[in-house]
N, C-alpha and C positions, 0 to 999 in steps of 0.2 A: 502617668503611672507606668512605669517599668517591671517588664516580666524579672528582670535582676531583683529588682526588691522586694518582689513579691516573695522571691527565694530566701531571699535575705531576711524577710520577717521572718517566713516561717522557721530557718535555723534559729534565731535569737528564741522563739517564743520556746521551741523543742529543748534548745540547751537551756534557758533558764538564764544564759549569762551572754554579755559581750563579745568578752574575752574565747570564753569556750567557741561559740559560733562562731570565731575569727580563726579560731587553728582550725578549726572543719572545713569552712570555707577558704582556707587558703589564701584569705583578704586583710589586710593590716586595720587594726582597731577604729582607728580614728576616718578612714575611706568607709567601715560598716556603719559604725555611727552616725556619719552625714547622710547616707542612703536611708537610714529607717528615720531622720529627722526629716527629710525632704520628703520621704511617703506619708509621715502624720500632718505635715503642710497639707498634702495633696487629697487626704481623706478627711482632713478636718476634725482630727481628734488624737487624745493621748491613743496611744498603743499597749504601752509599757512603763511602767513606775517602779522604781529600783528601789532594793532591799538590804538587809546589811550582807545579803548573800549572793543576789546578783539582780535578775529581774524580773517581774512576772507581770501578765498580762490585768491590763485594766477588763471590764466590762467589753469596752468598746471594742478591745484586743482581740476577746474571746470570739466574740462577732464573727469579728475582720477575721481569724482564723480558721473559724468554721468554714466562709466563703471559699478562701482564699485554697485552699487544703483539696476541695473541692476541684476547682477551676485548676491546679496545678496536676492534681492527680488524670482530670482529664485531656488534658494537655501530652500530660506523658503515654495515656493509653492510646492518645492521635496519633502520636510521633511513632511507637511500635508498630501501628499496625499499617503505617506509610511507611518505615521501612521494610517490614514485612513485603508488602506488596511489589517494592524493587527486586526482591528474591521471588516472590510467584507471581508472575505476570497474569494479569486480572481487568475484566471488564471487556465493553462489548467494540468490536471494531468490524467499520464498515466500509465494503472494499467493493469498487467499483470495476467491470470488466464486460469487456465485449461477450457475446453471448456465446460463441465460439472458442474463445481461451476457457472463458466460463464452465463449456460444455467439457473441455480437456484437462483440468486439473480441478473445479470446483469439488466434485463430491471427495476425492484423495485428500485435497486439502484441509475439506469440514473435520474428515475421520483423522487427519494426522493432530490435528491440534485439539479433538476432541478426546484424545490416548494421552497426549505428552501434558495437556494446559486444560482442562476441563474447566476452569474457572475463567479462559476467555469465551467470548460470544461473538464466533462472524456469521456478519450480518453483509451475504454476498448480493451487489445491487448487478444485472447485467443494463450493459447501454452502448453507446456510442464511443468513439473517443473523442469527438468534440461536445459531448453533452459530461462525459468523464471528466475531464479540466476544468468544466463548469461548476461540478459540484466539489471538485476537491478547491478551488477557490472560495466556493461559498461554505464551504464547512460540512457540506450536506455529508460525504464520503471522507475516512480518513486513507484509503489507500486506496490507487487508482492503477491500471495498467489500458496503457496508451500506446495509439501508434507515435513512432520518430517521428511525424507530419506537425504532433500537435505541441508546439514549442510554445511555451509560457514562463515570463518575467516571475511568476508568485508559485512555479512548482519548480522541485527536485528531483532531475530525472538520471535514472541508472538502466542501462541498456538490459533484457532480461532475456530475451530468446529474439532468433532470427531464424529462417528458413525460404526458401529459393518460390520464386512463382514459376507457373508454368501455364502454356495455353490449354484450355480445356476443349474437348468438343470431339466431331468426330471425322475420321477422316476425310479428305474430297481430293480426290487429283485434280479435279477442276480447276482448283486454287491452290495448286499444287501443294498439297497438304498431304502428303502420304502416310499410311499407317507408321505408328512405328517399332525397328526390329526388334527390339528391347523390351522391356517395363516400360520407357519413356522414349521420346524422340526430343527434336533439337529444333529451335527455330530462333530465327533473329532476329530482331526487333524490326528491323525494316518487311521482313517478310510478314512480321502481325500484322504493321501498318494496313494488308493491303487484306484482312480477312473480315468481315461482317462481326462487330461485336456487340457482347453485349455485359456493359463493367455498370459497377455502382454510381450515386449520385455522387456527386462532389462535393459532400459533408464526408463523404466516409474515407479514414486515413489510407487503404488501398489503394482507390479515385486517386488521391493528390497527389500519390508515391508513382504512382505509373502515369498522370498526366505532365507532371515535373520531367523524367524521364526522356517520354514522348519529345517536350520542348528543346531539352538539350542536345537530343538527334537530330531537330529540324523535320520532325514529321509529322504529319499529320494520322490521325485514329480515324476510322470509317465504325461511327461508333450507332450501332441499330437501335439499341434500346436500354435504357438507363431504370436499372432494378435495385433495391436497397436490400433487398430481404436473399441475402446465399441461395437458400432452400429452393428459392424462385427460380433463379439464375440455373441454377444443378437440371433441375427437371427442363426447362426451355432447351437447354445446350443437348437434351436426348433426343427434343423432340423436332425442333428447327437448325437449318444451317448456319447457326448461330455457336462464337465462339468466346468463352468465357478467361478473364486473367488470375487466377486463385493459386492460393497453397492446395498442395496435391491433397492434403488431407481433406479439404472441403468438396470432394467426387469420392470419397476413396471406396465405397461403398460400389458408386456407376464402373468405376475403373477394375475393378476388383470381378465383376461381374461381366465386364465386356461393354459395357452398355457407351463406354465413353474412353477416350484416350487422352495421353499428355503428351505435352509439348515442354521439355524447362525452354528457359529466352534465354537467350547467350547474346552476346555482340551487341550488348552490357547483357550481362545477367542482372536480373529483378531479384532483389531482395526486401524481404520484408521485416522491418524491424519492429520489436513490440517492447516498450520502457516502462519501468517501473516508476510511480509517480507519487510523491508525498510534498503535503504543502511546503513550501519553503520558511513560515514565519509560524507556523502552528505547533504546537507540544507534538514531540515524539515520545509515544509510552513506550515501556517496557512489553506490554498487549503487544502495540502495532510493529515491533522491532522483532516479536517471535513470527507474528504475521508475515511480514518481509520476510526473514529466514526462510518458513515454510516453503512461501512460494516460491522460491529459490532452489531449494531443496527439490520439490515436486516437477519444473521445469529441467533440474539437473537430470534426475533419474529419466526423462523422458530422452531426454539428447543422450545418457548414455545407452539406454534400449535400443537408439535408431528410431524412435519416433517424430523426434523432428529434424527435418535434416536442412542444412544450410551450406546451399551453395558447393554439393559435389553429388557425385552421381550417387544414386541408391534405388533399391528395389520398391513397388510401390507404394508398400506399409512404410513410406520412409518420414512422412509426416503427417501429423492430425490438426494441427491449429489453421484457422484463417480468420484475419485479421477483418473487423468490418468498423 
């Protein structure tokens, strides 16, 4: 049984005649005819019995039209209100982020789309970037932001924000580490090599970005102590001779205060990249495409402020994200 013929009943039963229902529908006589012959095959009964006038519905007709009338009219109120919904983007969408980007555009982001789209629903998860890939794989998150570290066959990644590392910690001429004259000082990768640190574990996309790095200079890290949680890292680097690898914005508080100073790395410069990530084989709504915008949106207005800065010189408000 064919939603065509179902159409096609119900003109024949409304106009009363063949003929008439075949200029309506715009379908030649004899192709309508076959159609409501092969639907009384398929229902197992007359429909229609003809008059010296044209046709009118048997018993069984009357039925089948009730049903049918029914099931067609609900049909078109599905169809309106799915296309409807490609003009107002609707429904709840679930976005996965470090708890740091998180912390830098989450709440902007809830209120921009809770003004423009009140009828989407984000549902912000903060994590990892290897525990992030995890779940836009399994369905758990439909939109993910990831470090460039975390490359996968089943996602689609688009580059979203970058901004410069820098050493954190505080001065030592010992280890020849001088204050610096500026907002920031200048070091180079050979000269970190030989400073007491203390970086994340090597789950987290920062770890793999500057261990990578490290390999391709041929050096070695004098690495003290392996901490996953920023927050940790920030207060240690106050209070021990211990020097940390972050975006300037994850001190910017210690720095701003005195309590702590920067170093950017030069002789490569450390940059750290953060991708936007949506499954590759899974429905992209109209929701999660305003979503993407947003965020886009929200990371743009931060990079035109001078909030995050990538890879040239700036004063120390010059960036807030850091990537874990």
């Amino acid at each position: 049984m064919e939603l065509k013929q179902l159409n096609y009943f119900r003109a024949v039963a409304k106009a009363g005649s063949f003929s008439r229902a075949s200029d309506t529908l715009m379908v030649v006589q004899p192709a309508l005819s076959r159609q409501i012959a092969r639907l009384e095959d398929e229902v197992g009964a007359k429909l229609f019995y003809r008059n010296g006038r044209g046709v009118m519905l048997t018993e069984a007709g009357q039925r089948f039209l009730a049903v049918v009338e029914r099931l067609l009219d609900d049909l078109a109120l599905v169809r309106t209100e799915l296309r409807a919904e490609q003009d107002v983007p609707r429904g709840t969408v679930r976005l996965g982020m470090p708890p740091s980007v998180s912390a830098m555009i989450g709440a902007p982001l809830l209120m921009r789309l809770r003004r423009t789209f009140p009828d989407i629903k984000l549902h912000i998860i903060d994590g990892l970037s290897g525990h992030i890939c995890d779940w836009m794989i399994s369905g758990t998150i439909d939109i993910g932001i990831v470090h460039d570290s975390r490359q996968s066959n089943g996602l689609t990644l688009e580059p979203l924000l970058s901004e410069a590392l820098y050493v954190i910690g505080r001065p030592s001429p010992a280890l020849g580490l001088e204050a610096p004259d500026g907002p920031f000082g200048t070091i180079t990768l050979a000269e970190l090599a030989r400073l007491p640190l203390v970086l994340q574990g090597q789950s987290h996309g920062l770890r793999r970005l500057i261990d990578r790095v490290v390999a391709e200079a041929d050096l070695d890290l004098d690495i003290d102590m392996e901490i996953d949680a920023v927050a940790t890292i920030v207060r240690l680097l106050q209070s021990e001779p211990l020097y940390g690898v972050l975006p300037i914005g994850c001190a910017m508080d210690q720095l701003e205060e005195g309590h702590l100073q920067a170093w950017r790395i030069t002789h490569p410069t450390l940059t750290n990249v953060m991708l936007l990530a949506t499954a590759a084989n899974a429905p992209f709504t109209p929701a999660m495409r305003e979503v993407r915008d947003a965020i886009q949106r929200e990371v743009a207005l931060l990079r035109d402020s001078g909030m995050i800065l990538a890879g040239h010189a700036g004063p120390p408000r010059a960036a807030v994200a850091c990537a874990v």
